[in-house]
ROVOKE-278205 format. One line per 5 residues: number of its first residue (from 1); their letters; for each residue z, y, x of C-alpha. Coordinates in steps of 0.001 Angstrom, whole numbers. Layout:
N
NUM> a> Z,Y,X ~ ...
% end
This chain:
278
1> xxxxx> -15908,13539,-5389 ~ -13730,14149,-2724 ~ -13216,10725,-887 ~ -9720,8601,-660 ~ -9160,8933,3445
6> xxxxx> -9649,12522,3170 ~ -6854,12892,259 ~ -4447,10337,1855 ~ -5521,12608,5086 ~ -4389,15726,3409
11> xxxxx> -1120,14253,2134 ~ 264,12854,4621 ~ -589,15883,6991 ~ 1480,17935,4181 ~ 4255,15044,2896
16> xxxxx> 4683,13243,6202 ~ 3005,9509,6654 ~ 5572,7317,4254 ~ 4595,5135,1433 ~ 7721,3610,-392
21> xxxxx> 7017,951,-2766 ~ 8654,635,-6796 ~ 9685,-2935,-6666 ~ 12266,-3174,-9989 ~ 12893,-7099,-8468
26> xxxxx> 16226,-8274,-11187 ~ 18386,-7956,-8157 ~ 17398,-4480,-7842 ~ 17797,-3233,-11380 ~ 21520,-4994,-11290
31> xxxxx> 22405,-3078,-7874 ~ 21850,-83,-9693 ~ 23847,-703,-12890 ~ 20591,-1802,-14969 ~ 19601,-4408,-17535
36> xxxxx> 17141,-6679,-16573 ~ 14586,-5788,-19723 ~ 11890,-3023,-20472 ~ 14461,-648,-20861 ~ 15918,-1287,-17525
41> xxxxx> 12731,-1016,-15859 ~ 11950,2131,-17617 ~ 14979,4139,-16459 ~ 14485,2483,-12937 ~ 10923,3889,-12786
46> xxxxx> 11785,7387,-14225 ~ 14612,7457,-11495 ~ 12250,6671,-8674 ~ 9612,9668,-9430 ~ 12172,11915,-10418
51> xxxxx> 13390,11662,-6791 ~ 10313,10963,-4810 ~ 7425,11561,-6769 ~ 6987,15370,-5823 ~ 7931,14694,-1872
56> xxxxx> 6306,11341,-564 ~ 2479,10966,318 ~ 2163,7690,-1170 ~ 4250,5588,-3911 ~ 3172,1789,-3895
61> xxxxx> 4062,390,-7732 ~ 4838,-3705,-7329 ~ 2491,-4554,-10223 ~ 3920,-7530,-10728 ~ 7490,-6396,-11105
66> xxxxx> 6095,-4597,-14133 ~ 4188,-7371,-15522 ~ 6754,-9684,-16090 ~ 7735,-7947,-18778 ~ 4009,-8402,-20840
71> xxxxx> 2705,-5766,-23041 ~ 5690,-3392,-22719 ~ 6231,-3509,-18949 ~ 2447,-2905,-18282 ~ 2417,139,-20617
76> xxxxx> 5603,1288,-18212 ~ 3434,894,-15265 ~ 530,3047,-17120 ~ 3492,5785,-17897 ~ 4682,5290,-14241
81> xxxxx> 1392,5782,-12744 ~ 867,9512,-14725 ~ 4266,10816,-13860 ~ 3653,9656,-10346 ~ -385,11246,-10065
86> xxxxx> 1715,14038,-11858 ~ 3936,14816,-9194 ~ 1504,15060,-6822 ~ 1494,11398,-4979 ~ -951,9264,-4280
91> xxxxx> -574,5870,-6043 ~ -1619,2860,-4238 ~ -1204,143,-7036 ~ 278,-3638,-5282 ~ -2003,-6069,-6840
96> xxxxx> -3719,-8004,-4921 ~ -6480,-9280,-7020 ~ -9351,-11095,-5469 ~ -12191,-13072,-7090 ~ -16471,-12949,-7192
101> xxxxx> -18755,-11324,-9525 ~ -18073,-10122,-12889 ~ -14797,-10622,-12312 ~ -13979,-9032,-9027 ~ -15877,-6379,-11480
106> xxxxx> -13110,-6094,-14256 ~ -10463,-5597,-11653 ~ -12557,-2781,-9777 ~ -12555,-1172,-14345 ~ -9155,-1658,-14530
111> xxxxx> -7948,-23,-11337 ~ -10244,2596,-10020 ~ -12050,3877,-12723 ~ -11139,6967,-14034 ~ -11529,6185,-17938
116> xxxxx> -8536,2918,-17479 ~ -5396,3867,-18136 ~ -4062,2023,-15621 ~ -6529,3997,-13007 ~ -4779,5040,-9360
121> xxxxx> -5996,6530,-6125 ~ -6225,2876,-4684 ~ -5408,-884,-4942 ~ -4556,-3914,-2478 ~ -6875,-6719,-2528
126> xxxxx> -7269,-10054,-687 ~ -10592,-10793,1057 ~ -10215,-14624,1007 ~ -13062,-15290,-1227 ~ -15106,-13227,1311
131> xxxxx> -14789,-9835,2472 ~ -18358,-9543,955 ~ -16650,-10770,-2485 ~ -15012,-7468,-2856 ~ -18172,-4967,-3086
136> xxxxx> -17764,-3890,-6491 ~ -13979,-2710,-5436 ~ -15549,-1227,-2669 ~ -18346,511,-4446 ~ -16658,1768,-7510
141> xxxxx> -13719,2923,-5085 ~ -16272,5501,-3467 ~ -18062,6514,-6554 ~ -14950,7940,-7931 ~ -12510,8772,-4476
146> xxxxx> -10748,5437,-4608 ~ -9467,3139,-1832 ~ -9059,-547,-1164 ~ -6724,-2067,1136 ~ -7697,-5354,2476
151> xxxxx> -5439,-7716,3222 ~ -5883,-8637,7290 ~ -2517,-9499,9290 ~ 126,-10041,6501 ~ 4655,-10407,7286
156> xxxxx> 4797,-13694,5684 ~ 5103,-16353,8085 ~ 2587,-18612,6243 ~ 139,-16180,6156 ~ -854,-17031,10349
161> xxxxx> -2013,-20548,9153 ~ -5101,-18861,7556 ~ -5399,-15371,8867 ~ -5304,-16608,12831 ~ -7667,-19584,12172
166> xxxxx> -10487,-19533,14816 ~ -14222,-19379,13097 ~ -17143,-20863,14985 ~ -17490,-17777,16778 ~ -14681,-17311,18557
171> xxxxx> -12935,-14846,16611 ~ -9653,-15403,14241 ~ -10023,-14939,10382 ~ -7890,-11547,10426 ~ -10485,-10167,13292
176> xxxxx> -13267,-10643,11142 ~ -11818,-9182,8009 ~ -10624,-6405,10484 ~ -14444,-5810,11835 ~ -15864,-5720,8119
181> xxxxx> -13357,-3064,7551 ~ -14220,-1274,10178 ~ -18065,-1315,9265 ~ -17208,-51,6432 ~ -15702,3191,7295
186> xxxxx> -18216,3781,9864 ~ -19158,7542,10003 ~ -16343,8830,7760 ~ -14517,11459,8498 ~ -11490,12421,9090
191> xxxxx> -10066,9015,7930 ~ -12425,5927,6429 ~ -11473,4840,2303 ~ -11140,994,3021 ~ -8102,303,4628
196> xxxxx> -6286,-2722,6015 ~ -2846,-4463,5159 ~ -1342,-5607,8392 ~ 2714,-6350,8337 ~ 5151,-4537,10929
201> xxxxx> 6967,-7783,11833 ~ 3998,-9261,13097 ~ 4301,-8126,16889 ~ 1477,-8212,19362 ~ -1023,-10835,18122
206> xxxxx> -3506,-9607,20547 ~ -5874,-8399,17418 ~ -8160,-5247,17841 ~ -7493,-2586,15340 ~ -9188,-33,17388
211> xxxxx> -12227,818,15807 ~ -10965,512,11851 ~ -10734,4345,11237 ~ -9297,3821,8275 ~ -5778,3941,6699
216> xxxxx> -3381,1000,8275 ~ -278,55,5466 ~ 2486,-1476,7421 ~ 4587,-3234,5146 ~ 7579,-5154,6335
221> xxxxx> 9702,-2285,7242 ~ 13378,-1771,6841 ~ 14867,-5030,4814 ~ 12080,-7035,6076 ~ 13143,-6375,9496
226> xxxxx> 10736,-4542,11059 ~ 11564,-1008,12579 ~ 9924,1999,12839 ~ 9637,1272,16580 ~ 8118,-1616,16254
231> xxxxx> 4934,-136,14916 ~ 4109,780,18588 ~ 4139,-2516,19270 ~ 2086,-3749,16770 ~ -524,-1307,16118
236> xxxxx> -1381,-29,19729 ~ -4250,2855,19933 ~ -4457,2721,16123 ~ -1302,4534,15579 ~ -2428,7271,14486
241> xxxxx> -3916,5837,11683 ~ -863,4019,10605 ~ 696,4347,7333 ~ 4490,2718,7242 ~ 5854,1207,4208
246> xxxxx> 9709,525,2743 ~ 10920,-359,-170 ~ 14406,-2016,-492 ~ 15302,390,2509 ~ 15010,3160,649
251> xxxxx> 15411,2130,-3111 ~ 18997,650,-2531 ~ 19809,3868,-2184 ~ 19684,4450,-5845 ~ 20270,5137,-8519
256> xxxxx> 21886,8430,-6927 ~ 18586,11021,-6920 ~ 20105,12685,-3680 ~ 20434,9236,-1732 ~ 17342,7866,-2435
261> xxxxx> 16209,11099,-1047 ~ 18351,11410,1916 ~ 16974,7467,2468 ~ 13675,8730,2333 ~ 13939,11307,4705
266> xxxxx> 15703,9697,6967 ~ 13041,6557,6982 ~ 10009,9405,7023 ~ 11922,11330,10356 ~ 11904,7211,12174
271> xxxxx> 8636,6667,11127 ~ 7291,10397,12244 ~ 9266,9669,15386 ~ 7700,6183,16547 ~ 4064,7356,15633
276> xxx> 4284,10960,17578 ~ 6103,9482,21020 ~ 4151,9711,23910
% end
């Protein structure tokens, strides 16, 4: 089984290093002329791959957006996911989930194994019960080419509280994460499976992202306020490995096909821009 960094490797060296995220928020689906119900979502969802599906590296689903809707929004999201794998993008599924044992399990089932129908190329996850916590993610993510993206240095202001807490060693609670991560994709080649979340508004917090060799999503970008220049700032020597992430930016563009096309490109020629300068 070929592994997750060397896919995500492969597509963005042939789609260009974007990841835009489906986030049908009720605001959204009224900017584009859409009802706030299942069908709503539906058509918003349909729009979005028919325009990017075939032309962007990564497509990040908001699970939650899809959720609120119960049974019928979740079986959306499963018919969202296929067109998307369809297309030809990677989906990295926003989810978050987090817990110990058995449970921590389940989620691992219901995301990254092949025989769920809710199964994409890679999930988010937060590491605050423990990085350790999330091993079966972790493990069932490389027995089938899966990735995990750990939360480490997130664009919510309330997220420093936690994540920049010293422990008794000296080092914050983002650094650690960020060094378990790297252990992780020790050895691999040409890009590690376990990836880190770390938000493009963040600046220069003085953390070392150096040695991660893995896949760095940079949300934040575009309405959040970030720019594609500022991942210089942030991310340093890791650049390369950096993998920028809009939403709004792009998706107000729509419901036009063309525009949210033109927004993509235009986003993907910053981003290519910012990562490439000398």
């Amino acid at each position: 089984m070929e592994s997750f960094g060397s896919r995500l490797h492969r597509a963005v060296a042939e789609r260009g290093p974007l990841c835009v995220g489906i986030d049908p928020h009720p605001a959204l689906l009224a900017r584009w002329g859409l009802s706030d119900d299942p069908g709503g979502l539906e058509r918003f969802s349909r729009i979005v791959v028919d325009a990017l599906g075939d032309r962007i590296a990564v497509v990040k689903p908001q699970s939650a957006f899809f959720e609120r809707f119960g049974a019928r929004g979740v079986e959306i999201l499963e018919s969202t996911i296929r067109q998307l794998r369809d297309a030809g993008s990677l989906v990295l599924l926003d989810v978050k989930r987090g817990d110990i044992g058995s449970t921590v399990a389940a989620y691992a089932s219901a995301y990254l194994d092949p025989a769920s129908p809710l199964y994409v190329d890679a999930v988010t996850a937060t590491p605050y019960l423990g990085v350790g916590s999330l091993a079966p993610m972790f493990e069932l993510a490389a027995a089938h080419g899966g990735g995990v993206f750990v939360l480490a240095l997130t664009s919510n202001p309330e997220g420093a509280a936690v994540q920049h807490a010293r422990r008794a060693d000296g080092r914050t609670v983002a650094q650690a994460v960020i060094d378990e991560i790297s252990q992780l994709n020790r050895g691999a080649e040409p890009l590690g499976s376990i990836g880190a979340v770390v938000g493009a508004t963040i600046g220069d917090t003085g953390h070392d992202l150096s040695a991660v060799s893995g896949p760095l999503l940079a949300p934040g970008l575009g309405a959040q306020g970030a720019t594609a220049a500022d991942l210089r700032t942030v991310f340093g020597s890791a650049l390369p490995w950096v993998l920028p992430s809009y939403s709004r930016e792009v998706l107000n563009a729509g419901p036009d096909t063309g525009a949210l096309r033109a927004a993509a490109d235009r986003v993907l020629a910053e981003c290519r821009a910012a990562l490439t300068a000398s």
